[in-house]
N, C-alpha and C positions, 0 to 999 in steps of 0.2 A: 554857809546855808542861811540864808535869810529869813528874819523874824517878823512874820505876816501875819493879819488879821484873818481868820476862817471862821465858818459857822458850824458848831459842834453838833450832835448825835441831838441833842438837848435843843437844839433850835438857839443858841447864844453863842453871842459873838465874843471870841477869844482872841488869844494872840499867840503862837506856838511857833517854833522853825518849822518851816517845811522843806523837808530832803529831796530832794530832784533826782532821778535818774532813768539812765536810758538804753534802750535793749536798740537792733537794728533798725528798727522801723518803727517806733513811738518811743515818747516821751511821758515819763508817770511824777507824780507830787504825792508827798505823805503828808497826810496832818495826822497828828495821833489816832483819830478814827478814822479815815476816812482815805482811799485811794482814788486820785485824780488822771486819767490818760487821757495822752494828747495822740495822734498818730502824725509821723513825719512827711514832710510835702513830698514824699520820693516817689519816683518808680524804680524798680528792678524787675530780674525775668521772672520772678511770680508775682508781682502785683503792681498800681497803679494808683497812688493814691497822690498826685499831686492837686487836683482839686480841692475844694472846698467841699461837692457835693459829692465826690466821692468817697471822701473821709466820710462825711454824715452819714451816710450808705453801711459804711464800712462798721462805722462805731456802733448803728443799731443793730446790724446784725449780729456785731460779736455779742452785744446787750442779750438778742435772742437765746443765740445759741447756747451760750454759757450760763443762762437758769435752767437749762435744762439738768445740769448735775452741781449749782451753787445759785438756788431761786433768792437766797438770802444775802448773798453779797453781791451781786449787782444789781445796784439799787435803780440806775436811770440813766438817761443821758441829758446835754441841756447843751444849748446854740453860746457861743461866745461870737458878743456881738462889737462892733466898732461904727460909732456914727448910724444907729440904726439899724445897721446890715450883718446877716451873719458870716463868720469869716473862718469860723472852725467851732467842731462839735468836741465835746467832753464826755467822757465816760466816767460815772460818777460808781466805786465800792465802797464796800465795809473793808474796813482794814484786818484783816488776822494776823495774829501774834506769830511774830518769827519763831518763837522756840515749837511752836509747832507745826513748821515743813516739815515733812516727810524726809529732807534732805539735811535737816537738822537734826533728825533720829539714828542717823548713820553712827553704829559703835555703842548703840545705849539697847537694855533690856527690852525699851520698846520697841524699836525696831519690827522683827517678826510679827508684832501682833499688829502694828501699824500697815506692814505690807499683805496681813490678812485681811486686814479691813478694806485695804484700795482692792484688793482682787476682786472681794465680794461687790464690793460699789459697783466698779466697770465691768464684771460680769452679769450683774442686775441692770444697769446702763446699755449694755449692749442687747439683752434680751427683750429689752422696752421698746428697740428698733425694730422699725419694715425693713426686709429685705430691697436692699434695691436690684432690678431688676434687667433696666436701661444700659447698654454698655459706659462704664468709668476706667479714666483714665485708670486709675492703681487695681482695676477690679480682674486683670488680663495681664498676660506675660507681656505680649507687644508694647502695651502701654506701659506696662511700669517698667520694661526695656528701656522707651522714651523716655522718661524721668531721669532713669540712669545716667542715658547717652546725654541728656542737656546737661546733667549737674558736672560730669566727666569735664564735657565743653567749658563749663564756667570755670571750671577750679583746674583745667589745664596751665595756664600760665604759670600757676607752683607749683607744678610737676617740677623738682628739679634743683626749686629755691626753698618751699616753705617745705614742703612734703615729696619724701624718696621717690625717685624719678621709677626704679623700678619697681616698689609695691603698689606704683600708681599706675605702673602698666600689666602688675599680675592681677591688679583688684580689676579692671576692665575687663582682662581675658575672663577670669572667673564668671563677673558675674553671666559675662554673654553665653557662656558654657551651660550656665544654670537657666538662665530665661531661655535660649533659643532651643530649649529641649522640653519645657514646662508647662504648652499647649494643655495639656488635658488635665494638668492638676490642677491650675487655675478655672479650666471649664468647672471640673468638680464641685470645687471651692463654692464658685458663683451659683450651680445648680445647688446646692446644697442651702441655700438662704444666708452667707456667711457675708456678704456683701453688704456693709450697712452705714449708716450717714453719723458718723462715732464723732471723738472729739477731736483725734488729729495730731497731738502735741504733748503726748503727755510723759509729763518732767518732775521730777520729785521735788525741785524747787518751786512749783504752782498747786503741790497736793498738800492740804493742811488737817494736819489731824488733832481735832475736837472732841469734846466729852461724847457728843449725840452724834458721834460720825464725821467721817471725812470731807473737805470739800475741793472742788477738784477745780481749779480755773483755767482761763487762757486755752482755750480749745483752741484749733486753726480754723479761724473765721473768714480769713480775705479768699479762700477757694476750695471750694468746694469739690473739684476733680482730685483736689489732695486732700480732702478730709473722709470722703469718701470710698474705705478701702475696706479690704479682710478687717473682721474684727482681730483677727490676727499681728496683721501690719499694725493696728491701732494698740494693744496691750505691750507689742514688742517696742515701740519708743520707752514705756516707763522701764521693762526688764531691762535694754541694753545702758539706761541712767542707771540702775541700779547696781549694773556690773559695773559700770564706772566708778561709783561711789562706796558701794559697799563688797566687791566682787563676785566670783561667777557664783557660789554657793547661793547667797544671798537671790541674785539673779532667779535662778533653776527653781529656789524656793515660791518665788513669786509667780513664776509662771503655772508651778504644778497646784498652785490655790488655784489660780485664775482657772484652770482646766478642770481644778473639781467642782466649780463655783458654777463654771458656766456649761461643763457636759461637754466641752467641745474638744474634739482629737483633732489634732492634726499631725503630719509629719513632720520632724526636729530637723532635716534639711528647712522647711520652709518658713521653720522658728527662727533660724539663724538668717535665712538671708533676708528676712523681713528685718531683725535688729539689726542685720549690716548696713540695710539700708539705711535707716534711723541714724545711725553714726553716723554714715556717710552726707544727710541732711547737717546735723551738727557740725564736722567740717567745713562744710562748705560756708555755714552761716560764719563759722570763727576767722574765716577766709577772706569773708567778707568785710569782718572787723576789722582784721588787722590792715586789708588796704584801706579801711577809715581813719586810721594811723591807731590803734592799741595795738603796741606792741608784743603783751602778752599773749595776744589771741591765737598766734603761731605756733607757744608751744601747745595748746588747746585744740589748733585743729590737726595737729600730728599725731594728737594721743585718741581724739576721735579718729582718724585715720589709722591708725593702728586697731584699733579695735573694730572697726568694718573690716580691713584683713582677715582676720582672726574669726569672724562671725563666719566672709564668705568662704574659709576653706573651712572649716565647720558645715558648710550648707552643701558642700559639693558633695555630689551622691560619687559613693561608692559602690563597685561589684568584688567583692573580696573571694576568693577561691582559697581555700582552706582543705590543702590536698596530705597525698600521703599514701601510703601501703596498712592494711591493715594493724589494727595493736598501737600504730605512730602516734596517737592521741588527738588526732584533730575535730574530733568531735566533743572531745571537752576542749579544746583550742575555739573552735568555733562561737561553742557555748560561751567564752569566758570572754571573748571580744565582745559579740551580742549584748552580753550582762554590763560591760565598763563604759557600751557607747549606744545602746539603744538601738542598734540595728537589729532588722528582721534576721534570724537565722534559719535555713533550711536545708533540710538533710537528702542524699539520695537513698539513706538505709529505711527512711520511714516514705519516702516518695515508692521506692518499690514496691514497700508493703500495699501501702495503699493503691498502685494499679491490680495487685495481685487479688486484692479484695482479705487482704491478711491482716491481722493486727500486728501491733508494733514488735510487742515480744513473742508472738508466735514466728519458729524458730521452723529453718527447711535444713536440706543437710546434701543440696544438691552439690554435682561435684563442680570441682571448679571449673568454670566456662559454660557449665550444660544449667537446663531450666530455667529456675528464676534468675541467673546469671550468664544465659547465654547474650552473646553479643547482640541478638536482636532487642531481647528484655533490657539490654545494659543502654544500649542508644537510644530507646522508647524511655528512658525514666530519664536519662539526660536531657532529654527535649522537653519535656514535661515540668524538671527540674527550672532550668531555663526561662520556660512559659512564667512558671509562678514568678522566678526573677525580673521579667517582663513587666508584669504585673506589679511589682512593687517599688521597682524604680521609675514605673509611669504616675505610682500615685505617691512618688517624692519619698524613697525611704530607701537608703542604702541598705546592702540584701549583703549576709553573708552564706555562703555555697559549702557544705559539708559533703565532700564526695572524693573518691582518691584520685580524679583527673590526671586518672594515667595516660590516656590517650589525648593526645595532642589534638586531634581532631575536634576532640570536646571545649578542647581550650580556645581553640579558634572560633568556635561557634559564641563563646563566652565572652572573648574580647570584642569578637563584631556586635554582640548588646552592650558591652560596656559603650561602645560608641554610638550607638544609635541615641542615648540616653545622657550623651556626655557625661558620662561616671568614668570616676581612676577607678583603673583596674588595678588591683592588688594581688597577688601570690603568692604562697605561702606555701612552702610545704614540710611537714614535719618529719621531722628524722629521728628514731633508736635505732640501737642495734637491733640485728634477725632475730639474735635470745630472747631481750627483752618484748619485742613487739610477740615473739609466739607464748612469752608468760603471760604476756595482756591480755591476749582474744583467750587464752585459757581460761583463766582467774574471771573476765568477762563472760564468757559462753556457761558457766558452772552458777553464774551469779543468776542466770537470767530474767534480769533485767533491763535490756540494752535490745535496738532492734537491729543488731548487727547480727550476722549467723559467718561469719570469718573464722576459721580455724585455724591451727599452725599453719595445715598444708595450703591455704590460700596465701598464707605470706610467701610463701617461696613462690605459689603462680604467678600472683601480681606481681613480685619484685624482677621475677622473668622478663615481664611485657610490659615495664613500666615506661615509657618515651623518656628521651632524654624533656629535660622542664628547666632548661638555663634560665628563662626570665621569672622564675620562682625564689623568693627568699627562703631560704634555708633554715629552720626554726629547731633549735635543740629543744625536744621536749620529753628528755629520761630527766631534766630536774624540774625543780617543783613548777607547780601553773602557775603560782603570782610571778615568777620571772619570765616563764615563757609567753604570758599576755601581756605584761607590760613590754614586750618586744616587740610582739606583733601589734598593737596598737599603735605605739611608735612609728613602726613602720607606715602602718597606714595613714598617720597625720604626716610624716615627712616627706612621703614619697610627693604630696601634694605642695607642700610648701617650699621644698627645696630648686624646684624651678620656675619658669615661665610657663604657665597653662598655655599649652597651645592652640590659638581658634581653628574651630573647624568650620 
């Protein structure tokens, strides 16, 4: 490292090393105060900066952008001249202290209160923004479809070499699974004001945490169709660094500040595929390195590439049926998935009430098949049931289905929406013995509390008329529910990840 003259904070002229280094596309210099970037004469497929005027371009608007959440560290820009002529522009910071990255807090008591403060920052950061309104590339399935399909194109060549040939053909199936079914969550999103002009980039190595607060640098400044996205897409690059660095708890914690910081719900399918993406950007960038010849950057984009995996079967919606004969416990089965993964759970014993006009624990005692259970009442609350499924997997939320899907017919109706929606479908059905299930609905009907009205003698009808249900996993559930949920969860993550998603 070489021992150069600079001009200090102070206005006088020193003599300090100054450390060089350099990311894919610029070139930066440290003097003890003060941060020097150059950007590199390159073009790639998101940008063009081999000119002169186009770097100068480049450099004021990163100047711009990035006082908008750090007015105090970038200070200016200034023309580096030869013979007269300007030949390249400078980007002139304040220096902050390494010990305070955000990425330096990983493993220390500050930590937490560090990732409370960034939440609050870019929830207050994001609410400072106009809605954009204009169609954007990331603001729409199709479009961030697009992004996908080109990044796929760039980094296909290491399919095979740097990164597993086949997770790199389930991470494709997936995500097409998830975009080419996603039309109206994304309309939502955008009708909803969530679309807004954020920072683009944000990496725990660029957020520095200060006495008087955070400051957050290095937004994506060379393009705007990418910086442009859900305030979602935009919070989900720092969680998925986060899960890199400090793992998924850490992660989850940051996003549910962010959420109470800024009021904003969204669906946890659309969390994770937004961070898959972010990895998937990361990859591709370490991809890049390593054909720059660093060596190391290979094992860097395998492990981002892993963890986009991991996000997009995370994001793929689920239709879970959670069946059974009365007393089998699938309704606290139900509940107990619902509670472990944040899906919606809905029942047909409270769906019936409520066509009836009945409250939950108000109890009928009609016989089996006749009244509120006759076959016409029993296919009217399946449909209806169905409906509200409809309804939650169009607005990105895997639905779990509480109802005995005895009848095959219903099952059918249920797999053709898992597909309409590209959701795995999952089934599950619970099993006790005949005793045990008629001491449940007993012990249950005496409790009344429960809006089930199932007596002994309805176990013996339904298990009469139950259809054969070969594509249902078989869930022991006379022992306890932490075994019986951690099986069924299992199931539902594996069933996804143990093949090739097939395009439809």
């Amino acid at each position: 490292m070489p021992v150069l003259p600079y001009v200090s904070a102070m206005g006088e002229t020193q003599s300090a090393t100054v450390d060089a280094r350099e990311t894919h596309i610029s070139r930066l210099f440290f003097t003890p105060d003060r941060v020097h970037k150059l950007l590199k004469p390159i073009e790639t497929g998101f940008l063009d900066h081999r000119s002169a005027a186009a770097r100068a371009e480049a450099v004021q608007r990163e100047l711009d952008l990035n006082r908008r959440l750090a007015p105090d560290v970038y200070l200016g820009v200034s023309g580096l001249e030869e013979n007269g002529e300007i030949v390249d522009t400078m980007l002139t910071m304040r220096r902050l202290p390494d010990e305070a990255r955000l990425s330096n807090l990983v493993d220390t008591p500050q930590l937490d209160r560090a990732l409370r403060s960034v939440a609050r920052t870019i929830a207050t950061f994001h609410a400072s923004l106009e809605p954009e309104t204009a169609p954007t590339t990331m603001g729409d399935a199709a479009g961030l479809l697009s992004l996908w399909t080109s990044s796929f194109a760039e980094m296909r060549p290491d399919a095979g070499t740097v990164l597993d040939a086949a997770d790199f053909a389930r991470a494709e199936s997936l995500v097409h699974d998830y975009l080419e079914h996603a039309d109206d969550l994304f309309a939502h999103r955008r009708a909803a004001g969530l679309i807004r002009d954020g920072h683009g980039d944000l990496i725990a190595e660029d957020i520095f945490i200060l006495p008087d607060g955070p400051r957050i640098l290095d937004c994506l400044a060379f393009s705007r169709d990418l910086r442009v996205c859900d305030v979602l897409a935009d919070i989900a690059f720092l969680v998925m660094d986060i899960h890199r660095l400090a793992g998924v708890e850490a992660a989850q914690r940051l996003m549910t500040w962010y959420r109470e910081f800024s009021g904003e719900h969204h669906p946890g399918s659309l969390a994770h595929h937004y961070v898959a993406y972010r990895a998937h950007i990361r990859a591709k960038v370490e991809l890049i390195r390593h054909r720059q010849g660093i060596a190391e950057a290979a094992d860097r984009a395998r492990m981002y590439h892993q963890l986009t995996l991991e996000h997009l079967t995370r994001a793929r919606l689920r239709l879970v049926l959670v069946g059974g004969g009365p007393g089998t416990g699938k309704t606290t089965l139900a509940h107990e998935i619902g509670q472990r993964t944040g899906w919606l759970v809905l029942g047909s014993d409270e769906e019936r009430k409520d066509l009836a006009g009945l409250g939950h624990e108000t109890h009928v005692d009609d016989a089996p098949g006749e009244g509120l259970y006759d076959p016409a009442t029993t296919a009217h609350t399946y449909r209806q049931l169905l409906q509200h499924a409809d309804a939650g997997l169009a607005a990105g939320e895997s639905v779990v289905l509480d109802a005995s899907w005895a009848d095959v017919g219903n099952r059918v109706l249920a797999a053709d929406l898992a597909e309409r929606h590209g959701a795995e479908l999952i089934e599950l059905r619970c099993h006790v013995s005949v005793a045990e299930a008629k001491r449940r609905v007993t012990r249950r009907r005496q409790s009344g509390r429960d809006a089930s009205d199932a007596r002994p003698e309805i176990v013996d009808f339904l298990g009469a008329r139950f259809d054969d249900w070969p594509s249902a996993t078989v869930i022991d559930t006379s022992g306890p529910l932490d075994a019986a949920g951690t099986h069924a969860v299992t199931i539902a993550w594996r069933q996804c990840t143990a093949r090739t998603v097939r395009r439809r």
